[in-house]
C-alpha positions in Angstrom: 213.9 -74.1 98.2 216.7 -73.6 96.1 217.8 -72.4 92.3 218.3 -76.1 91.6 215.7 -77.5 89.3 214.6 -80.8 91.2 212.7 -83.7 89.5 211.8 -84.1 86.0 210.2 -80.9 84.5 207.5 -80.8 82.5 207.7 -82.1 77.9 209.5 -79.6 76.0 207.3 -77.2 74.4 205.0 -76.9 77.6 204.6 -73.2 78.4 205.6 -74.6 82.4 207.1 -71.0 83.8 205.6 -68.6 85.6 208.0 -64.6 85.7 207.3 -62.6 88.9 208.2 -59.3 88.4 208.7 -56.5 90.7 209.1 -52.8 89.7 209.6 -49.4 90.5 207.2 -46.7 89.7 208.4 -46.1 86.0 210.3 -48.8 85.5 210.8 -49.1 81.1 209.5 -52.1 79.3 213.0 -52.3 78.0 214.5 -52.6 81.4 212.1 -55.2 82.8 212.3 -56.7 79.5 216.0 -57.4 79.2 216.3 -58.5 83.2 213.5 -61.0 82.3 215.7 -62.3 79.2 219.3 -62.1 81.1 217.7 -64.2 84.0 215.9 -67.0 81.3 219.3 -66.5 79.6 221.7 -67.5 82.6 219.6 -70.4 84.0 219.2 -71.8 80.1 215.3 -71.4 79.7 213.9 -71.0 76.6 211.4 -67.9 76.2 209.1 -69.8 74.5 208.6 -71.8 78.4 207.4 -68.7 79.6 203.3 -69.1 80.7 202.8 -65.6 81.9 204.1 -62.4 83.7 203.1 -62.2 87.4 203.3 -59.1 89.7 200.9 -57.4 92.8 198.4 -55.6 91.8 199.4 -52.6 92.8 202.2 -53.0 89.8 199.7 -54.4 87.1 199.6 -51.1 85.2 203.2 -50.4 85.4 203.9 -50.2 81.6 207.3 -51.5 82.2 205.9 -54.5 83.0 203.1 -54.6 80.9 205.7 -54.1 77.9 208.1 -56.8 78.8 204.8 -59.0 79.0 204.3 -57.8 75.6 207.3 -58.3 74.1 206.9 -62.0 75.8 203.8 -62.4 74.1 202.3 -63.8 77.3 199.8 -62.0 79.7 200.2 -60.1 82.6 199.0 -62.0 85.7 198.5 -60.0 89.1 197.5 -60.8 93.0 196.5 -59.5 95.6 199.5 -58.1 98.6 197.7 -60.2 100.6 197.8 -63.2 99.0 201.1 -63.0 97.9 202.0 -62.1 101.6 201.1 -66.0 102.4 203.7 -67.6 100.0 207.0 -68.5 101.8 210.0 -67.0 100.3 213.9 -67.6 100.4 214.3 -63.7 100.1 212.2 -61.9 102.0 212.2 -57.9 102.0 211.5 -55.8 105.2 211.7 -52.3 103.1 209.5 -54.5 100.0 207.0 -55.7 102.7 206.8 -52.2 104.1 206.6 -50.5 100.9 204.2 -53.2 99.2 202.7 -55.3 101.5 204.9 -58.5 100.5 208.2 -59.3 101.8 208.9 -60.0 97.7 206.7 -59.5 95.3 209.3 -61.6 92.5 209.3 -64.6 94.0 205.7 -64.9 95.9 204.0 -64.2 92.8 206.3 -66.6 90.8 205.7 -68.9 93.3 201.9 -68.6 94.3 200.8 -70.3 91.0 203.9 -72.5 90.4 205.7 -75.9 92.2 209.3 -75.0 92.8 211.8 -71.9 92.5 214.0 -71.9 89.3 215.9 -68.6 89.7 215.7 -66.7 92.8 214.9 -63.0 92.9 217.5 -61.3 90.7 217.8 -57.5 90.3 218.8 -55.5 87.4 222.5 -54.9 86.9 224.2 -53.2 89.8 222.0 -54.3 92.5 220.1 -51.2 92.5 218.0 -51.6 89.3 214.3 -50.4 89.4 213.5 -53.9 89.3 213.4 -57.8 90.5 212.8 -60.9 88.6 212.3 -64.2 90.0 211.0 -67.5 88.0 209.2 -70.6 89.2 208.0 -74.0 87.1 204.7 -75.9 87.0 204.9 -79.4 87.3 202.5 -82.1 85.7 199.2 -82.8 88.0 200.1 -85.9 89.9 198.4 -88.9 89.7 194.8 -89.6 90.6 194.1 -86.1 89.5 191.3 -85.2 87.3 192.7 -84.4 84.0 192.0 -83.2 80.6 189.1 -85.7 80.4 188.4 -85.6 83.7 189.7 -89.0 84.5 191.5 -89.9 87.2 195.1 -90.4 85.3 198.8 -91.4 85.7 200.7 -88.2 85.5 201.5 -87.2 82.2 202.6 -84.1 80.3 200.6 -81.7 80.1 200.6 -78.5 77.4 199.6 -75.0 77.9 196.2 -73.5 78.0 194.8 -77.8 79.4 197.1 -77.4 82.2 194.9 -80.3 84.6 193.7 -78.1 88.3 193.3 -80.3 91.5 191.6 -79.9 94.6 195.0 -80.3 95.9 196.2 -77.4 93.4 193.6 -75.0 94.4 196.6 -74.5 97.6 199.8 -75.0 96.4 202.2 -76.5 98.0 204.7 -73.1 98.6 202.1 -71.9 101.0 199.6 -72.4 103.7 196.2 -73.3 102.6 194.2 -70.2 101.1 190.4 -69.2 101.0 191.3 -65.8 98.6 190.1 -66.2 95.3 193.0 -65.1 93.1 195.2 -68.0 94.8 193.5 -70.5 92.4 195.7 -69.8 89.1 193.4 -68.2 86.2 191.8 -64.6 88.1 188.5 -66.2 88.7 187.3 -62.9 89.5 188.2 -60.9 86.2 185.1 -60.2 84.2 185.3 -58.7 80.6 183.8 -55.1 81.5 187.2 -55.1 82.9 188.5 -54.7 79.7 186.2 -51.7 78.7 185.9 -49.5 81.8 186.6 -45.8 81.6 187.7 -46.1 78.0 186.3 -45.3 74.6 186.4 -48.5 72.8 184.5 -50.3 70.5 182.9 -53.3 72.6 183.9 -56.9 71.7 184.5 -57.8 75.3 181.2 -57.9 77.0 178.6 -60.4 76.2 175.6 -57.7 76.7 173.3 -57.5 73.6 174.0 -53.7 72.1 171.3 -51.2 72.1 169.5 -52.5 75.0 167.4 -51.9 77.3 164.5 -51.4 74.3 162.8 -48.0 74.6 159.5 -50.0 76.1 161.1 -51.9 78.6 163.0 -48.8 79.9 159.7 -47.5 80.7 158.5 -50.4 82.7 161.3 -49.8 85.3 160.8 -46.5 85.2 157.3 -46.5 86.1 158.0 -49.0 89.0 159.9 -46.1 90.5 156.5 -45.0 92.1 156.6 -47.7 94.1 160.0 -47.4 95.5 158.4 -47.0 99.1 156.9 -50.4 99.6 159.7 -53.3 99.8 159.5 -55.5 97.0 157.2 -57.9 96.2 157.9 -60.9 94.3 155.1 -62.2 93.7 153.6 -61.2 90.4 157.2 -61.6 88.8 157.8 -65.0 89.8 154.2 -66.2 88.7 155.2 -64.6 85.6 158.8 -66.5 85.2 156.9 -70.1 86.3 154.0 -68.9 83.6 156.7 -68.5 80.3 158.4 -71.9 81.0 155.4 -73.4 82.0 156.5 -74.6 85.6 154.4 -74.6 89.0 155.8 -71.5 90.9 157.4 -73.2 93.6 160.0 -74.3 91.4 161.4 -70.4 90.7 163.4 -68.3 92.8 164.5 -64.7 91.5 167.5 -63.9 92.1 169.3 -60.5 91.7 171.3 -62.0 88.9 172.7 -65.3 88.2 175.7 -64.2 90.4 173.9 -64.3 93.1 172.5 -67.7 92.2 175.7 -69.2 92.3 176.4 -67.7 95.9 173.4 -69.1 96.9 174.4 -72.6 95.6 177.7 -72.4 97.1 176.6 -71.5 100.6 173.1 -73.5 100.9 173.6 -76.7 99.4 175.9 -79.6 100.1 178.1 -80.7 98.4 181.1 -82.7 99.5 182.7 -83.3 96.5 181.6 -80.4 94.0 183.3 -80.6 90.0 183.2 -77.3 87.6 183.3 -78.4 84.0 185.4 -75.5 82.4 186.3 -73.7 79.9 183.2 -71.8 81.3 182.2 -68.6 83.5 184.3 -68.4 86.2 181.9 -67.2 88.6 180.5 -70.6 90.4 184.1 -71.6 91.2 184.8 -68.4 92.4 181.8 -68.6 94.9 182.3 -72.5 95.9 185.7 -71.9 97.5 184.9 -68.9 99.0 181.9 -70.7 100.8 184.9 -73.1 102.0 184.5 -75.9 99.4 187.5 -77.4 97.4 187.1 -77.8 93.7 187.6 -80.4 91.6 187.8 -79.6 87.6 187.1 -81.2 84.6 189.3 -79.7 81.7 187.5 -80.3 78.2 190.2 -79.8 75.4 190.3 -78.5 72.6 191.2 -80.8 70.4 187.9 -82.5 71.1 185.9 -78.7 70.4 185.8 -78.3 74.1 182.8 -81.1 73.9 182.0 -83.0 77.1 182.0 -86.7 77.2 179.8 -86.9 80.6 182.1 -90.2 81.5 185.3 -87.3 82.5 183.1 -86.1 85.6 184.0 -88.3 88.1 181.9 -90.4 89.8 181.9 -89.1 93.7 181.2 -85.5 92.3 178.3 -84.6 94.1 177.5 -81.1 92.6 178.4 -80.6 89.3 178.3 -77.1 87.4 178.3 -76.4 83.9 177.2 -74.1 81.0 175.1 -74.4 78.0 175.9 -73.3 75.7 179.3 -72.4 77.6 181.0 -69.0 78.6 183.7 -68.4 76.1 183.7 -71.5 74.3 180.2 -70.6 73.0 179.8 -75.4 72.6 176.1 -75.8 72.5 176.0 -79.2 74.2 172.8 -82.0 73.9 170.3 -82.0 76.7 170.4 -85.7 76.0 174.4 -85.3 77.1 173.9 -83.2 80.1 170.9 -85.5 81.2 173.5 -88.5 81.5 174.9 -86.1 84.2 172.3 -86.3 86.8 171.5 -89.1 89.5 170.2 -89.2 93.0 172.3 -87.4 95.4 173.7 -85.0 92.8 173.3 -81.4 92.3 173.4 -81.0 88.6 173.9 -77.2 88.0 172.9 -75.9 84.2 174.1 -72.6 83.5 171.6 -71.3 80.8 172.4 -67.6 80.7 172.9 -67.5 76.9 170.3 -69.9 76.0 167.3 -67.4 75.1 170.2 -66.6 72.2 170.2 -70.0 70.7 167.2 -70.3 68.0 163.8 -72.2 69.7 166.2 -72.7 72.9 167.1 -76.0 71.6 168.6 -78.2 74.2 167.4 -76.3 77.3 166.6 -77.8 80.3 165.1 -75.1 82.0 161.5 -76.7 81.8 162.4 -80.1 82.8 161.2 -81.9 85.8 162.1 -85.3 85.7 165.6 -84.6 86.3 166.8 -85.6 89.6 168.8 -82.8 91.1 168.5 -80.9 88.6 169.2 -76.7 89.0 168.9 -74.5 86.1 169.7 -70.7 86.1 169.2 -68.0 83.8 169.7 -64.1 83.7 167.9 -61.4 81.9 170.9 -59.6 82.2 172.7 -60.1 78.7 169.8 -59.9 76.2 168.0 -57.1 77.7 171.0 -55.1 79.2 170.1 -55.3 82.9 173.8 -55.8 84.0 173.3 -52.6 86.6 169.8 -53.8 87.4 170.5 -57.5 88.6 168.1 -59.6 87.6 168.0 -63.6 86.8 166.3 -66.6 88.5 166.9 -70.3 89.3 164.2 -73.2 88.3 165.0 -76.4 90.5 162.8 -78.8 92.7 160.3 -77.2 95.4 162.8 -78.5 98.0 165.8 -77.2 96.2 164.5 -73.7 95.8 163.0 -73.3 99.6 167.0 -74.2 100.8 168.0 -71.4 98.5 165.6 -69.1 99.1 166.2 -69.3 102.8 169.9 -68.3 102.3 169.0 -65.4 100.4 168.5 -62.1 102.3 165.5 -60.2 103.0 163.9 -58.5 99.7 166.9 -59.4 97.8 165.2 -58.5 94.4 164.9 -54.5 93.8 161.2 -53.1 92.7 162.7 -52.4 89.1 164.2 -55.4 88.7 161.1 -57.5 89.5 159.7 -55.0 86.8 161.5 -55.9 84.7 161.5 -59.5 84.9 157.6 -59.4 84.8 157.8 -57.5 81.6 161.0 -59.5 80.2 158.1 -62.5 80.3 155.4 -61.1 77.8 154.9 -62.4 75.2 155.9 -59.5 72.8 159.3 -59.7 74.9 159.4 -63.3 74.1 159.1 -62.7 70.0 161.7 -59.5 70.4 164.3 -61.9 72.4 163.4 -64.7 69.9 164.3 -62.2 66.7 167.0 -61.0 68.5 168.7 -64.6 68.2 167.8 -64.9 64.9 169.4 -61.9 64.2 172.5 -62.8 66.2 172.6 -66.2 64.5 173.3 -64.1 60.8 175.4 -62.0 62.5 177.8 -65.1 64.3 178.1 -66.2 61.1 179.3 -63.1 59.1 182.2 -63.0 61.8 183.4 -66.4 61.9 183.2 -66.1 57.6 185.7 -62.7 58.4 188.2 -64.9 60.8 187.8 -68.1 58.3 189.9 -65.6 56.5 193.2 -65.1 58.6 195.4 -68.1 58.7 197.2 -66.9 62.0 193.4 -67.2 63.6 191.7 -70.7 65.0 187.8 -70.6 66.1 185.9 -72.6 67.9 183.3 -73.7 64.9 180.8 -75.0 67.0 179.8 -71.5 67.5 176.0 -71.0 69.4 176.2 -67.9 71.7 176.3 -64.3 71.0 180.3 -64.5 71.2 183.0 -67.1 69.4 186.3 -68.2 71.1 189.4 -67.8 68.8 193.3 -68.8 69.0 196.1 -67.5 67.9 199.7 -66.4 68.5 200.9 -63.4 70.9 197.0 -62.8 71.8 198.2 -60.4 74.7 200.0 -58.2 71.7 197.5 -58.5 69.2 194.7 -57.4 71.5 197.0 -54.3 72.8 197.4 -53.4 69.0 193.2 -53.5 69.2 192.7 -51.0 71.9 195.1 -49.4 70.3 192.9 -49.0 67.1 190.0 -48.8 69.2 188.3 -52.2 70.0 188.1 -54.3 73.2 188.5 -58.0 73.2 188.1 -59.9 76.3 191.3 -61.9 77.1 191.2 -65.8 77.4 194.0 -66.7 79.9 191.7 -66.1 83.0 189.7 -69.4 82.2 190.7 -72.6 83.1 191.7 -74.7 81.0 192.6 -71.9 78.2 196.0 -70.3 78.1 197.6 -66.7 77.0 196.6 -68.0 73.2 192.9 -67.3 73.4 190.7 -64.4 72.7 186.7 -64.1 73.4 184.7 -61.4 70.7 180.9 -60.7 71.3 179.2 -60.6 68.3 177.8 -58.0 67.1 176.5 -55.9 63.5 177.8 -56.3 60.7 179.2 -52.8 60.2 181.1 -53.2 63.5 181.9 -56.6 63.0 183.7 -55.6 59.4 185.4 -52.7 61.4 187.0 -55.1 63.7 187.9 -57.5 60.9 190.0 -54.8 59.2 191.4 -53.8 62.8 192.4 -57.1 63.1 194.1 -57.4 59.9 195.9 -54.2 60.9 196.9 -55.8 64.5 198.4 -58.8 63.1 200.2 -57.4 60.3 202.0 -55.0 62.3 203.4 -58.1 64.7 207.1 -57.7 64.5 209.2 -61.1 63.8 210.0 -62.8 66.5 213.6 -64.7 66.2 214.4 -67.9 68.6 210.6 -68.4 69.3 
């Protein structure tokens, strides 16, 4: 590797490079900041190229380089030592790789998301600066990659935030081949409580419906709490789940959580050739490649309103996962749509976590059995805020569940959680969770009226989960500025197919909601002009 840009780069205007950083303890934003720009500077890049900021993550919370990120308007990307430790480097450090755990943290974490070195690692002035810079570019997927649409294409340009992911990518080509998580570009493995642990904020982040658990369900679990001596018993709960959707029980599993469903789908069944339809929760990618698979992706775009066309997943995909509606891009898609995706010998894997939100559950699958290979999940975790309690279950063929269910661990379902699904079931749960939506429905559509009013902001319209998806400019600044005035939105860069542009918001009251609107209007106001951008 060399400083030499080889082959063509990517069409102007494609955010195509990645920054590693690497900083002393107390590094200033102004001194990261102005290497970064004297190193774009002296090779000729343009800024406005720049994708995001990466570092270790033991540096992730230096403010020097979470305020040269800023100033980028890009967001801060970080790995783990690690990972980073895998990535071959023209530069290595013996004091860095003692001190950090990577012989340079500039260029492996330039390089562990990227195609080919731009600049090399570059310190400040004087060769003793409290920090490094390196910079690496992205190139265009190849051909016979999935792309945008999920067809197999030529190679073509492609712009930032649809940036097409390979099976080939998943391990790129500057290092050995990978199992780690973070090695697959977006942090797969970055949720949005993230966003508000520890700190006193005003909760846009989290998909969680507020002011839950309800008084009567809280009492449930607590009264199962006499039974803690006895190991679980399922029973009851899953005749209870197979009773509200009207399925024989052998077709439910309980699971503690759709997370765990998605481990169990990775590990138990096969899948040569498995495809994740994103934008969408990150979680079943994460979970197939660290059960050993490679994964292809389909990229929807969102010029189309991040709609599927079921022709983009490719034929040989044998396992196919997507949501409905989808995590962040809140797309309600057909059943009639997703039902073009199944056939014999696929695994087609509905995600229905945030259906119970949706009005009558329109296009749900989850009591359909005519569909070959057909897997649905869903969680109680989200309307009936059981994220601590774990709690969700899958709804597939006999055959299907009994492969799971063998994977899954001795009494992997707590008392209280069993509890509480048995209660979540009722039928006075069923009318609270269907008010609930109603209510959540009103409440969507007060916020997206509030954002119709910001030209710098772009939504998602198709709006129909308890959260909405919006664009805009220098997202990483604006939602600083927000914690700042005391709300947490959950960032978008971390999902495929979206880029440092894109902001998720929960939905909530319309008191809070209003709050946020004019913290908003506050956040983007106060953006400074940028010049040469």
């Amino acid at each position: 590797m060399t400083g030499a840009s080889v082959g063509p780069g990517p069409e102007s205007g494609a955010r195509s490079l990645v920054v590693g950083v690497g900083a002393r303890r107390g590094a200033s934003g102004d001194a990261v900041f102005a290497l970064i720009e004297a190193v774009l500077s002296g090779a000729g890049l343009d800024p406005a190229d720049v994708a995001e900021v990466a570092t270790v993550d033991a540096k992730g919370d230096e403010p020097g380089i979470v305020g040269a990120a800023a100033r980028l308007g890009v967001p801060v990307r970080t790995h783990p030592a690690g990972a980073l430790a895998a990535v071959r480097v023209p530069h290595p450090s013996g004091a860095v790789d003692a001190a950090v755990g990577t012989p340079s943290v500039a260029e492996a974490a330039a390089l562990i998301d990227a195609d080919e070195l731009v600049v090399p690692k570059t310190r400040a002035p004087g060769g003793k600066g409290a920090a490094t810079c390196a910079v690496a570019r992205r190139f265009p997927a190849p051909a016979g990659t999935f792309g945008v649409s999920g067809r197999k294409t030529s190679t073509s340009p492609v712009t930032a935030g649809s940036r097409p992911f390979t099976m080939a990518a998943m391990n790129p080509p500057t290092h050995p081949p990978m199992r780690d998580i973070e090695s697959a570009g977006p942090d797969l493995r970055h949720h949005g409580d993230a966003e508000v642990r520890g700190e006193n904020l005003t909760d846009l982040a989290v998909n969680v419906r507020t002011h839950t658990p309800p008084p009567w369900l809280r009492e449930r679990i607590a009264a199962s709490l006499t039974s803690l001596a006895a190991y679980p018993d399922g029973s009851s709960a899953g005749a209870a789940v197979a009773g509200r959707h009207g399925l024989p029980v052998e077709r439910v599993l309980l699971t503690a959580g759709a997370a765990e469903a998605f481990v169990l789908i990775a590990r138990a069944l096969p899948a040569r050739r498995p495809v994740v339809v994103h934008p969408q929760f990150t979680e079943p990618e994460a979970a197939l490649r660290a059960a050993g698979h490679e994964v292809g992706r389909v990229l929807l775009r969102a010029e189309d309103g991040f709609r599927l066309d079921p022709a983009a997943v490719p034929e040989e995909a044998d396992l196919v996962v997507v949501g409905n509606p989808t995590n962040p891009t809140s797309v309600l898609h057909p059943a009639a749509l997703l039902e073009k995706l199944a056939r014999p010998g696929r695994t087609l894997v509905v995600d229905e976590a945030f259906m119970d939100v949706v009005p009558g559950e329109r296009e749900a699958l989850c009591d359909r059995t005519d569909i070959p290979g057909l897997v649905v999940l869903r969680s109680l975790t989200k309307t009936w805020g059981l994220a601590g309690l774990r709690i969700g279950y899958v709804l597939a063929e006999p055959e299907t569940v009994a492969r799971l269910a063998e994977a899954q661990p001795l009494w992997p379902v707590s008392t209280p959680a069993l509890a509480a699904a048995e209660a979540c079931m009722e039928p006075r749960a069923l009318v609270e969770a269907a008010e609930a939506a109603d209510r959540i429905t009103v409440d969507r559509a007060h916020l997206l009226a509030g954002l119709a009013e910001f030209s710098e902001v772009e939504v998602v319209e198709a709006a129909r989960g308890p959260f909405v998806l919006v664009r805009l400019e220098r997202a990483a600044e604006v939602r600083e500025r927000l914690r700042l005035l005391g709300f947490a939105a959950r960032r978008g860069d971390t999902f495929p197919g979206l880029g440092p542009r894109w902001l998720r918001l929960a939905v909530r009251d319309r008191a809070t909601t209003n709050r946020f609107l004019q913290a908003l209007d506050q956040a983007v106001q106060a953006l400074p002009a940028r010049s040469g951008r």
